[in-house]
C-alpha positions in Angstrom: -12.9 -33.8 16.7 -13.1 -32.5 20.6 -9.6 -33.1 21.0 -8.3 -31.7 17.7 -10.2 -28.6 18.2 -8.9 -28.8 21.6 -5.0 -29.1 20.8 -5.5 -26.2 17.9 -6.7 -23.9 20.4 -3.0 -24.4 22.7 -1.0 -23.8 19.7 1.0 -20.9 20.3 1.7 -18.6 17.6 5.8 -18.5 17.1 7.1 -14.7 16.8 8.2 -13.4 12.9 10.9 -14.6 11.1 11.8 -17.9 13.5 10.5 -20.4 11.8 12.2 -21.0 8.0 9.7 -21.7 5.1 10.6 -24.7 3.1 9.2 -23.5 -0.2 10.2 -22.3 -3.0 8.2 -19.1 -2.6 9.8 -16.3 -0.2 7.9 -15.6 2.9 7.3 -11.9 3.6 7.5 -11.3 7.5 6.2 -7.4 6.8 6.5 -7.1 10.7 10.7 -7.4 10.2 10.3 -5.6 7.3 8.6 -2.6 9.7 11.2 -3.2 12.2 13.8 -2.6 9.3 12.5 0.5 8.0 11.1 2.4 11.1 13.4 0.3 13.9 11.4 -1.5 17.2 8.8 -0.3 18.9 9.8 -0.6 23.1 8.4 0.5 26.2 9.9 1.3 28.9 12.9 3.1 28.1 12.0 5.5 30.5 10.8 4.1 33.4 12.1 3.8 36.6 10.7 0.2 38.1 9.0 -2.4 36.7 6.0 -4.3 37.8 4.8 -8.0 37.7 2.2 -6.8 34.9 5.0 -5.3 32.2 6.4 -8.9 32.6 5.0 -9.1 29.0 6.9 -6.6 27.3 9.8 -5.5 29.7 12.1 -8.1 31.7 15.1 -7.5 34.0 16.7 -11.2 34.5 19.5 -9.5 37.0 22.1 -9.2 34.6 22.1 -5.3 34.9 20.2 -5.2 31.7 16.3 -4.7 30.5 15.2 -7.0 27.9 12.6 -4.8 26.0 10.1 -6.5 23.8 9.3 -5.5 20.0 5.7 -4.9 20.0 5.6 -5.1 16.1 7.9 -8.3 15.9 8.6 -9.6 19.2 12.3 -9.4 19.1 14.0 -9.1 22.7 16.2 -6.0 22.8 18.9 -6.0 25.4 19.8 -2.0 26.5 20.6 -0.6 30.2 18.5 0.6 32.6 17.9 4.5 32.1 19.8 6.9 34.3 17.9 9.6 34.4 13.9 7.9 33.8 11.4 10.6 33.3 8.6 8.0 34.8 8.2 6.1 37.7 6.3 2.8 35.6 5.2 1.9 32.7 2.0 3.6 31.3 -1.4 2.1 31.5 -2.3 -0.4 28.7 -5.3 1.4 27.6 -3.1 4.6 26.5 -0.7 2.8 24.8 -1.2 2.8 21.0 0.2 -0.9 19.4 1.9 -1.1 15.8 0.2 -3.2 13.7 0.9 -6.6 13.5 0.1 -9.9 11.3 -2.3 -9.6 8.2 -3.7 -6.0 9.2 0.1 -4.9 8.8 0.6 -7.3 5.3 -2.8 -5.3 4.4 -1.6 -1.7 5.1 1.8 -2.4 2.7 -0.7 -4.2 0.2 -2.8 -0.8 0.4 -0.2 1.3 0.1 1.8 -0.2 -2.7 -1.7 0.2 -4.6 -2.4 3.8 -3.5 1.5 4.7 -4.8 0.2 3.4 -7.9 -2.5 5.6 -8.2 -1.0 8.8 -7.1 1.3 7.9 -10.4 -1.7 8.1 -12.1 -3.1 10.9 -10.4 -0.2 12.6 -11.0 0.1 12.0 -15.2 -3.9 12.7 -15.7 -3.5 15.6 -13.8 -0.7 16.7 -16.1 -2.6 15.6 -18.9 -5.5 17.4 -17.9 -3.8 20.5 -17.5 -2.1 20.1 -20.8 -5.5 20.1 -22.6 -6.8 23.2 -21.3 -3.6 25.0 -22.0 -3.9 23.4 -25.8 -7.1 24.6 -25.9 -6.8 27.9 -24.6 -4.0 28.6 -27.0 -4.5 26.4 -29.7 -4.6 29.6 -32.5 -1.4 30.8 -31.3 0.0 27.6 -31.1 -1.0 26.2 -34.5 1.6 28.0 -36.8 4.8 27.4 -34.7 3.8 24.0 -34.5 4.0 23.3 -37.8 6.5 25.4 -38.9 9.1 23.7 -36.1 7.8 20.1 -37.2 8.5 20.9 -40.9 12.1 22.0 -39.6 12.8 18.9 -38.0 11.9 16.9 -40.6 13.5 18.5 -43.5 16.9 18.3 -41.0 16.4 14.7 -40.7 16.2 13.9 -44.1 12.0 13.3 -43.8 9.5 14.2 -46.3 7.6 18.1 -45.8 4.5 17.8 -44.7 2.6 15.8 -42.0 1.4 12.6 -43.6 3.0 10.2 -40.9 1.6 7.9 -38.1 2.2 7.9 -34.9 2.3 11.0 -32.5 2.1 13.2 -35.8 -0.7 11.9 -36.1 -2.5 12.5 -33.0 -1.4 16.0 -33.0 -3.0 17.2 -36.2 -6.0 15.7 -35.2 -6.0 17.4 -31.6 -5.1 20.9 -33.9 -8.3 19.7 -36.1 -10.7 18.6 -33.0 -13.3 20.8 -32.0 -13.4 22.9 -28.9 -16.6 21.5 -27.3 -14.2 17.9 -27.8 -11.4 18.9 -26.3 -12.9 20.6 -23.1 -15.0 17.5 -22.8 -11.8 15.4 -22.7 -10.3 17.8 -20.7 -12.8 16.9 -18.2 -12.9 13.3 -18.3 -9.6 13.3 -17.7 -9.8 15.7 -14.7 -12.4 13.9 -13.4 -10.4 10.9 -13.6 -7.0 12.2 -12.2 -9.4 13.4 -8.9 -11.0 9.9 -8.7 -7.4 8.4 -8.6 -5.8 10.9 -5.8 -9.1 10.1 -4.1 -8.7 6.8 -4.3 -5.1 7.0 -3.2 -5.5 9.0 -0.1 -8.3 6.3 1.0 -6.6 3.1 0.6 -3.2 5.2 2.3 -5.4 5.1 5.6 -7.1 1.5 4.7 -10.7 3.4 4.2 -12.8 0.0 3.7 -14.7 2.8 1.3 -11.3 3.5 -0.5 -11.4 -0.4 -1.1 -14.7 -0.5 -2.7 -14.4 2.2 -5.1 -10.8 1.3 -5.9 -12.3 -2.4 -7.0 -15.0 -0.7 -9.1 -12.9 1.7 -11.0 -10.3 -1.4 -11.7 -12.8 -3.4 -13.2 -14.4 -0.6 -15.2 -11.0 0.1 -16.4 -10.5 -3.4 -17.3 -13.2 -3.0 -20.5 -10.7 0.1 -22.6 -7.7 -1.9 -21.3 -8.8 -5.9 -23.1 -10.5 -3.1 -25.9 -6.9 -1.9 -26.8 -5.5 -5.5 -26.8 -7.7 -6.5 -29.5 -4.9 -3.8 -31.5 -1.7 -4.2 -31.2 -0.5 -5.9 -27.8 2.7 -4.4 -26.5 4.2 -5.4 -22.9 2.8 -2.5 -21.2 -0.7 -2.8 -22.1 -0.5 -6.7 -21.0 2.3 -5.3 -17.9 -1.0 -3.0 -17.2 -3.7 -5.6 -17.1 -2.0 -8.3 -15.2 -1.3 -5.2 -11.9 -5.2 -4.3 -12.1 -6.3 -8.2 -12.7 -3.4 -8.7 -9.5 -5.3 -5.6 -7.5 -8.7 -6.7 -8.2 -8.0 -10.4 -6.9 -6.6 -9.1 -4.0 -9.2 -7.1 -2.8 -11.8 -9.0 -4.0 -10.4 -12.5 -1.8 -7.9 -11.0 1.0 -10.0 -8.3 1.9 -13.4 -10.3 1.0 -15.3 -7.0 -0.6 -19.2 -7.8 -1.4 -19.3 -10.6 1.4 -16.8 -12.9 -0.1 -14.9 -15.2 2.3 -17.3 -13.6 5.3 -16.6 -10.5 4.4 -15.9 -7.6 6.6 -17.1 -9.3 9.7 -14.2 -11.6 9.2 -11.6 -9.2 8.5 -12.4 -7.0 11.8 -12.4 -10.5 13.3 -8.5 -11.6 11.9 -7.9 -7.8 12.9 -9.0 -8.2 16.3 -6.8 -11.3 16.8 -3.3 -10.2 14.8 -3.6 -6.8 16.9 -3.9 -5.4 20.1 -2.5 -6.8 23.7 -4.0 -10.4 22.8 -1.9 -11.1 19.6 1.0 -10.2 22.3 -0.1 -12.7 24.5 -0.3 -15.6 22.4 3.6 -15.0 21.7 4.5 -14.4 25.0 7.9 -16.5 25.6 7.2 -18.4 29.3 9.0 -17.0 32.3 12.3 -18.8 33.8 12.2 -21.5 36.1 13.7 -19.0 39.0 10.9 -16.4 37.8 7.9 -19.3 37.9 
């Protein structure tokens, strides 16, 4: 058991993207997908010399080229030596902010993607909202043109007068036929929804471990109206609907080990410690050349 532990410890990480998955399932590598969408993240554009220390991100093999390293995905990057370097040598390691890299960058997409999704909510409640208090702060005025425009519709298309259909018809008359006191109340509830979502969006858009939290407890609250509606009719975007916040929930509640699950958050700030910073860097650090060693 010494000797296994012992050989897991020497295994060095391989960079993003090198090593081909044999299963059917595709293997995201978000740190190329990064790379893609915001380009590589090099030092030492600007610098003048190099040192023995930079050896880790910057190379010069001779060539009359410097070999810069990706800090987000490791990739080598050939370019030529500045001519006109606005700094002697490469900044201090301490002032130098890293990209993230490994699961806390896979987590930031995760968190994102979810947080898109609830700005679209945020976005139709908040429209919705606003709807009902214009409804009901002009319901009088609107009541008689409402009608009168319905009836025209449906005597053009052939329909019956009168309003003694399903559907959206349906729903209308009664929000002409609802109290006052009911509709502000729903107005609310759907205000105070559409700020719990934005909330919620802007928090998991910085990966807020609070934004987590609440994000997990308004999903599964939400989850008891969504299962209620599929005891009615069941149409693909009530089922499309519960499978993303069954999808969300599992995600936070295993990757990102809410309530103390899986260690929790002590793990997590552990795996974060280890995927980031100048030590995640190390462990992929391709050895130096025989002339070099």
């Amino acid at each position: 058991m010494a000797v296994d532990k012992e050989l897991a410890q020497t295994v060095v990480a391989v960079p993003p993207g090198v090593v081909q998955t044999t299963s059917w399932r595709p293997k995201f590598h978000y740190e190329l997908i990064g790379c893609g969408l915001r380009g590589h993240a090099l030092l030492g554009t600007d610098v003048a010399e190099l040192r023995p220390e930079d050896e880790l991100v910057l190379r010069e093999p001779g060539d009359g080229l410097r070999w810069h390293r990706c800090l987000r995905c490791d990739s080598w990057i050939p370019l030529e030596r500045p001519s006109a370097p606005s700094r002697q040598y490469l900044a201090d390691r301490s002032t130098i902010e890293l990209p993230l890299r490994g699961r806390p960058l896979r987590d930031r997409y995760v968190l994102r993607l979810i947080a898109l999704d609830r700005v679209v909510h945020f976005i139709v409640l908040g429209a919705l909202a606003v709807i009902v208090f214009l409804f009901l702060a002009k319901r009088a005025s609107y009541s008689d043109t409402f009608y009168k425009v319905l009836d025209a519709i449906q005597s053009a298309l052939g329909g019956p007068d009168g309003f003694r259909g399903g559907g959206i018809i349906r729903e209308l008359n009664r929000a002409f036929a609802a109290k006052s006191s009911t509709l502000y109340l729903v107005g609310l509830a759907v205000a105070g929804y559409a700020v719990l979502e934005g909330v919620e969006a802007i928090g998991l858009w910085f990966a807020k471990r609070w934004a987590e939290y609440l994000t997990f407890v308004a999903t599964a609250l939400l989850l008891i109206p969504e299962l209620y509606e599929l005891t009615g009719r069941i149409t693909v975007t009530k089922v499309l609907a519960l499978v993303i916040n069954l999808a969300v929930l599992a995600y936070l509640l295993f990757a990102k080990r809410l309530f103390g699950l899986r260690g929790g958050g002590r793990v997590e700030a552990e795996e974060h410690a280890r995927d980031t910073g100048w030590q995640a860097l190390e462990r992929t650090r391709p050895p130096a050349r025989p002339a070099d060693a």
